[in-house]
C-alpha positions in Angstrom: 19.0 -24.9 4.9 20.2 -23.0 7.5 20.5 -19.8 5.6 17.1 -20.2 4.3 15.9 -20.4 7.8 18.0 -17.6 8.7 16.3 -15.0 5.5 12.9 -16.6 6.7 13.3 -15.7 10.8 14.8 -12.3 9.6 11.2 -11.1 8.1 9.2 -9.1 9.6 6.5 -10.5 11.4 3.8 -10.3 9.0 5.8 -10.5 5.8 7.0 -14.0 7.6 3.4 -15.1 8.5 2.2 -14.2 4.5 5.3 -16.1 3.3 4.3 -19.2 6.0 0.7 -19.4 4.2 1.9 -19.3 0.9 4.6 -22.3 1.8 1.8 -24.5 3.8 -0.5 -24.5 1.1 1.0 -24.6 -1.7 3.1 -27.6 -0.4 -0.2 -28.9 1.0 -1.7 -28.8 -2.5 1.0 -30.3 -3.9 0.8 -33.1 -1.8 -2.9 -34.0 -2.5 -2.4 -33.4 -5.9 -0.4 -36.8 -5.5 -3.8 -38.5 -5.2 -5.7 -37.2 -8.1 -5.8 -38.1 -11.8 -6.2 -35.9 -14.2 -8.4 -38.1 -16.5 -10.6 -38.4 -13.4 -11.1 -34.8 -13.0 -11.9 -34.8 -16.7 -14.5 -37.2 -16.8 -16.2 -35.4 -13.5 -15.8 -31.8 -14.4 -15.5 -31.6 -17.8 -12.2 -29.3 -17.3 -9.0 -29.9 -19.5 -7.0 -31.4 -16.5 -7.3 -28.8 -14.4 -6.6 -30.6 -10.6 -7.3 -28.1 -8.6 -11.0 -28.5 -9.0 -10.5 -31.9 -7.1 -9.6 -29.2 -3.8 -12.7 -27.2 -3.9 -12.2 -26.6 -0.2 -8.5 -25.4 -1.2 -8.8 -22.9 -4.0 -11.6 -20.7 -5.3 -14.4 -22.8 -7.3 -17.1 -20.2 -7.9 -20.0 -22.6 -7.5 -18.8 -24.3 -4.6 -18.3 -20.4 -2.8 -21.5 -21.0 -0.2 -19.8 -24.0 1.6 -16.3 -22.8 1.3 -16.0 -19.1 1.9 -12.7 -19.3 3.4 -11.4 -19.6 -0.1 -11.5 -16.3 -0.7 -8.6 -15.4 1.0 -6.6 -19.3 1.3 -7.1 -19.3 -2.4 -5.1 -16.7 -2.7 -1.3 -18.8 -1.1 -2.3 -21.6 -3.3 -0.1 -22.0 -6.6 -0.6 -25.0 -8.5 2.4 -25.3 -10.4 6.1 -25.0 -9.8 7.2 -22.1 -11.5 4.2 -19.6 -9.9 5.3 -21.1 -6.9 8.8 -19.7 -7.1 7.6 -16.5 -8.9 5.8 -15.9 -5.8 7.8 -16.9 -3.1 10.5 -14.6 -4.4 8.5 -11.4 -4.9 5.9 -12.1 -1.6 8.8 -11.5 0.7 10.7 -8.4 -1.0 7.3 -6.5 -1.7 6.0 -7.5 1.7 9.1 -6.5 3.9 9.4 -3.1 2.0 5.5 -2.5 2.3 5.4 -3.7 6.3 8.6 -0.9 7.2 6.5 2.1 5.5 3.0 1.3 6.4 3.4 -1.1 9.2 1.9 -4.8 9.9 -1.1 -4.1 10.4 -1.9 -1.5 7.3 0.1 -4.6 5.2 -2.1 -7.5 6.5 -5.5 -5.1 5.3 -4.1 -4.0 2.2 -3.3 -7.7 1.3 -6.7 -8.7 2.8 -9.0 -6.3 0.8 -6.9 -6.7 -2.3 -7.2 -10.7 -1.7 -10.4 -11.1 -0.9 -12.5 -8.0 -3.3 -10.8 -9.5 -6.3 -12.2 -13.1 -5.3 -15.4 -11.7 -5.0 -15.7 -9.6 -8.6 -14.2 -12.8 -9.7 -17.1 -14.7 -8.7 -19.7 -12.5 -9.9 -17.9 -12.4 -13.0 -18.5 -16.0 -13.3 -21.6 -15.9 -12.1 -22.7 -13.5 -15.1 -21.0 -15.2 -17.4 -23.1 -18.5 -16.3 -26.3 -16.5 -16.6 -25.7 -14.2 -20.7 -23.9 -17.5 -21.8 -26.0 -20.4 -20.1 -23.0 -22.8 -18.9 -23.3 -23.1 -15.7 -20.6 -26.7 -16.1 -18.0 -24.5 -17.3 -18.1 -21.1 -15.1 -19.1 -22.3 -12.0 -17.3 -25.8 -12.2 -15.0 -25.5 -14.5 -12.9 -23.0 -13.2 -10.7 -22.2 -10.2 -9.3 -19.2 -9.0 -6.1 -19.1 -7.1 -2.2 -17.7 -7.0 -0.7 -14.3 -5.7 -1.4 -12.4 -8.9 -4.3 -10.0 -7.6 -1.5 -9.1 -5.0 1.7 -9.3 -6.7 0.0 -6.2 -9.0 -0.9 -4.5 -6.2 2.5 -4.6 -4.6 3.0 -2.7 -7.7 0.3 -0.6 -7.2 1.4 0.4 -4.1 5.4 0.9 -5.1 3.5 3.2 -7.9 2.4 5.2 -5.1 5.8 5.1 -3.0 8.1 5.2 -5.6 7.2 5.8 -9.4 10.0 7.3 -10.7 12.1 4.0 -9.5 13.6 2.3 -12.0 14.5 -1.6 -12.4 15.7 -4.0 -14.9 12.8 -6.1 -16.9 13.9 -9.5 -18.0 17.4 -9.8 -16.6 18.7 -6.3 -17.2 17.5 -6.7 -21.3 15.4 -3.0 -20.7 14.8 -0.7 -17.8 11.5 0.7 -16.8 10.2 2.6 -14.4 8.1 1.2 -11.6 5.2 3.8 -12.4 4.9 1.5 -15.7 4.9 -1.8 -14.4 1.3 -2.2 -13.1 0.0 -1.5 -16.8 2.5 -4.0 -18.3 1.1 -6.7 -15.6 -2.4 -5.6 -17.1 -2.0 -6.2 -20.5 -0.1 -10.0 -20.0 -3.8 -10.4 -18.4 -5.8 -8.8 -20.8 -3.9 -11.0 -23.9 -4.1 -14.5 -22.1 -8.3 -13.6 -21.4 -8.1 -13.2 -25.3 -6.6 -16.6 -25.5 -9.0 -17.9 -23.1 -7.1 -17.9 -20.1 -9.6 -16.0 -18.0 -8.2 -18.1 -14.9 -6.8 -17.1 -13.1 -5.1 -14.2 -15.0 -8.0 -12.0 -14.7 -7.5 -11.9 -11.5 -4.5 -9.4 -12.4 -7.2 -6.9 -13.9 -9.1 -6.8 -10.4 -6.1 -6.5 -8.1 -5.0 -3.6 -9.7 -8.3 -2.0 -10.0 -9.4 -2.9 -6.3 -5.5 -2.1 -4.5 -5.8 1.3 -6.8 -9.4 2.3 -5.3 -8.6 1.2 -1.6 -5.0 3.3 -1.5 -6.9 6.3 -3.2 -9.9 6.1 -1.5 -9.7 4.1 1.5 -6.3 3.9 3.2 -5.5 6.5 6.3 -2.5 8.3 4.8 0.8 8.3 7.1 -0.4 11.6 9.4 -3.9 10.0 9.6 -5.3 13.5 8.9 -7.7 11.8 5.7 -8.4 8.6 3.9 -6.9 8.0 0.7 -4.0 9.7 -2.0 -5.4 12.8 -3.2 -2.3 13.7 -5.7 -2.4 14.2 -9.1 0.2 12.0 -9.9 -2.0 8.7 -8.2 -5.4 9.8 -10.3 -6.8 7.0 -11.9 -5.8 9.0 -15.5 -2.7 8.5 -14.7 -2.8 5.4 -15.6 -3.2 5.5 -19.5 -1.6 7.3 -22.6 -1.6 11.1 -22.6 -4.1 10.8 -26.0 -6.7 8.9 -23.5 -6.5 11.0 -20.1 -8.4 13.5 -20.9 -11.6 11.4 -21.9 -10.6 9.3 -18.9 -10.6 11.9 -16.1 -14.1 13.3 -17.8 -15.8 9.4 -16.8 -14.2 9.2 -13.8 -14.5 12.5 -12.3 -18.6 11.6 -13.4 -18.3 8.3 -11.4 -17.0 10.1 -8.6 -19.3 12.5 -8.1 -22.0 9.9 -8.2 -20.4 8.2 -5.6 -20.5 11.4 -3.6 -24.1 12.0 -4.2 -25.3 8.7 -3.0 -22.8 8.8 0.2 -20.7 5.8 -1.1 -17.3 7.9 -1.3 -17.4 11.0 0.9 -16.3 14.5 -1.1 -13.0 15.9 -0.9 -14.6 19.5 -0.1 -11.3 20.7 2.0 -8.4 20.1 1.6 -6.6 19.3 5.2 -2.8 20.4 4.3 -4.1 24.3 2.7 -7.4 24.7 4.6 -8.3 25.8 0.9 -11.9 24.5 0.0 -11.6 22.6 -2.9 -14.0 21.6 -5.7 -16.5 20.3 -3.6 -17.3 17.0 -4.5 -14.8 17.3 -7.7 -12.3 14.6 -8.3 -9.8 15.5 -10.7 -8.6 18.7 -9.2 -7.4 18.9 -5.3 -6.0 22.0 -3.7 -2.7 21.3 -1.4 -2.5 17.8 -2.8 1.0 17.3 -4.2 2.2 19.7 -1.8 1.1 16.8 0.3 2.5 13.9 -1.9 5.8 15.8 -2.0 5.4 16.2 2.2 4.4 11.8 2.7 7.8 11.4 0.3 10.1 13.8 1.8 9.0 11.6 5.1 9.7 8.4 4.0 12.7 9.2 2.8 13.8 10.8 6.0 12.5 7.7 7.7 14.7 5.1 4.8 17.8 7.3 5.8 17.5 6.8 10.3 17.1 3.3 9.6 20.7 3.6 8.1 22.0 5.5 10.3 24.4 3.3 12.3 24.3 4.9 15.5 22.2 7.5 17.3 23.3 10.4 17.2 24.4 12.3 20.9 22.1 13.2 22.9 21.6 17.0 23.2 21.0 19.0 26.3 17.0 19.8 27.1 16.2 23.4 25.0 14.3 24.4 28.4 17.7 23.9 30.4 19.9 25.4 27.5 18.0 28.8 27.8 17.5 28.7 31.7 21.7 28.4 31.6 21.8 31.1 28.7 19.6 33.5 30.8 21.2 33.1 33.8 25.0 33.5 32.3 24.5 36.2 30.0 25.6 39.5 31.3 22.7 42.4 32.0 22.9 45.5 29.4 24.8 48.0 30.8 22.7 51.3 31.6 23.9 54.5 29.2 24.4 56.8 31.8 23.7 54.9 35.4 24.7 58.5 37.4 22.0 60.1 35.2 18.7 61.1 37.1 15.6 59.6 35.9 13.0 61.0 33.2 10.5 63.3 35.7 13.2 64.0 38.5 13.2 60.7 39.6 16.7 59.3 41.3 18.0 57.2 39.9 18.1 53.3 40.6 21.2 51.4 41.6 22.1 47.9 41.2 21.2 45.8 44.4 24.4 44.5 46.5 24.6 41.0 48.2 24.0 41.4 52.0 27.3 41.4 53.6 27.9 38.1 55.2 25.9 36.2 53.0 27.8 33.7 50.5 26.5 34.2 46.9 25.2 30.9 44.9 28.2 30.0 42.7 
């Protein structure tokens, strides 16, 4: 216990306040779920023993949305079974504490906010349009709850896609390496095959976290210098994110969506770029002057930041460059003349080298 309390106090701040609300109400969850029977929620709902729906103030329910709209972001710490709890509470506080030393506490409590709380939302109008084309209201806005970390845990790697692609780790104990660029995409598809199998919650909640952490750190998100909003390298496009076969076709739609975002002022254009000065394509998407001359600047900056955090002690302090050239001007010897007995160009004499007063005491 002690060392647990220890890793926890050892956080930073809002890495330890993220990992608190996933503790509290998951453990507060699991406590009311004490109280409930499934057979009971079965005969209320209709749902196949799904408790949460007894804790409609707890977790996402999209009907119940108007008189709980906190649940779009408390949903989001709630896990309701044991292992997603521990999934979560081991990858919550290593992506948070990396995230929080780059960007800082603030950027990581809004980029977990907006991740949280758009993917609730889509969710719900998801449901809601599901409710409408199918006509089961019972099912999609009853029937279902929305809750867990995995919106965010996909956009932790999301945002380590940005930071770090070329990474690598071990996958399933050490059985394969991949590298961290690839991750998000696997994540994807474990979502897209359990919707298939009729799991759409909560894993499609995996499909809008990545799509929503993706836009707001492209589009969004004041990049380290705070010169512009959003990634504008290459390597971060939203092609990028498929096969080689498939980019092409890719970049065509979204360079099309982009533009129509520009046109009706909901994205503004990336007309110049701030690193080069260059103008750019206008309101063009795909192609952006000075921009991984820029990725390849943010990089070479966090990694110069990763290695002073190492560093175990300062190093000396070095004298003020001001002072340094006042003392190597006033120290360095006075170029000798060629010829000082030689008159002047025009007949002029020629000029001596002033002497101290007699009696007066130079300045040492």
């Amino acid at each position: 216990m002690p060392t647990i309390l220890s890793t926890a106090l050892s956080l930073p701040p809002a890495t330890r306040a993220l990992t608190g609300a996933l503790v509290a109400l998951s453990l507060l969850f699991a406590v009311l779920r004490l109280s409930s029977a499934p057979k009971d929620l079965r005969a209320i709902f209709g749902a196949a023993g799904d408790v949460s729906l007894a804790f409609p103030w707890l977790v996402l329910v999209p009907g119940n949305l108007v008189w709980a709209p906190w649940t779009l972001l408390t949903a989001a710490f709630v896990e309701t079974n044991l292992i997603e709890f521990l999934i979560s509470l081991l990858t919550l506080p290593l992506a948070a504490r990396y995230l929080e030393r780059v960007w800082g506490p603030t950027e990581l409590l809004k980029f977990v906010g907006v991740t949280v709380v758009a993917s609730n939302v889509i969710a719900v109008v998801v449901n809601i349009l599901e409710s409408i084309v199918l006509g089961d209201k019972a099912l999609f806005l009853y029937g279902m709850s929305y809750h867990g970390l995995m919106a965010l845990q996909v956009a932790f790697l999301v945002a380590f896609t940005q930071l770090i692609p070329e990474h690598q780790v071990q996958v399933f104990g050490g059985l394969f390496k991949m590298r961290v660029k690839s991750l998000p995409m696997l994540y994807v598809t474990v979502s897209n095959v359990a919707c298939v199998l009729g799991y759409q919650s909560p894993y499609i909640l995996i499909q809008f976290g990545w799509l929503v952490s993706w836009f707001y750190l492209r589009f969004i998100k004041y990049n380290e210098g705070g010169d512009f909003r959003g990634d504008r390298s290459e390597t971060f496009s939203f092609a990028n994110w498929f096969p080689p076969f498939a980019q092409k076709y890719v970049t065509i739609l979204t360079t099309f969506a982009f533009n129509l975002a520009v046109r009706f002022k909901v994205l503004p254009a990336w007309g110049i770029d701030p690193e080069s000065g260059v103008p750019g394509s206008g309101s063009g998407y795909a192609q952006v002057p000075g921009g991984q001359r820029a990725e390849a600047e943010r990089r070479r900056q966090l990694a110069l930041e990763a290695l002073d955090r190492r560093m175990a002690a300062p190093p000396p302090n070095s004298a003020s460059p001001a002072l340094s050239t006042a003392a190597g001007r006033a120290t360095s010897p006075a170029p000798p003349s060629p010829n000082p007995d030689a008159p002047a160009a025009g007949g002029a004499e020629p000029v001596k080298s002033a002497e101290a007063p007699t009696g007066v005491k130079e300045d040492a």
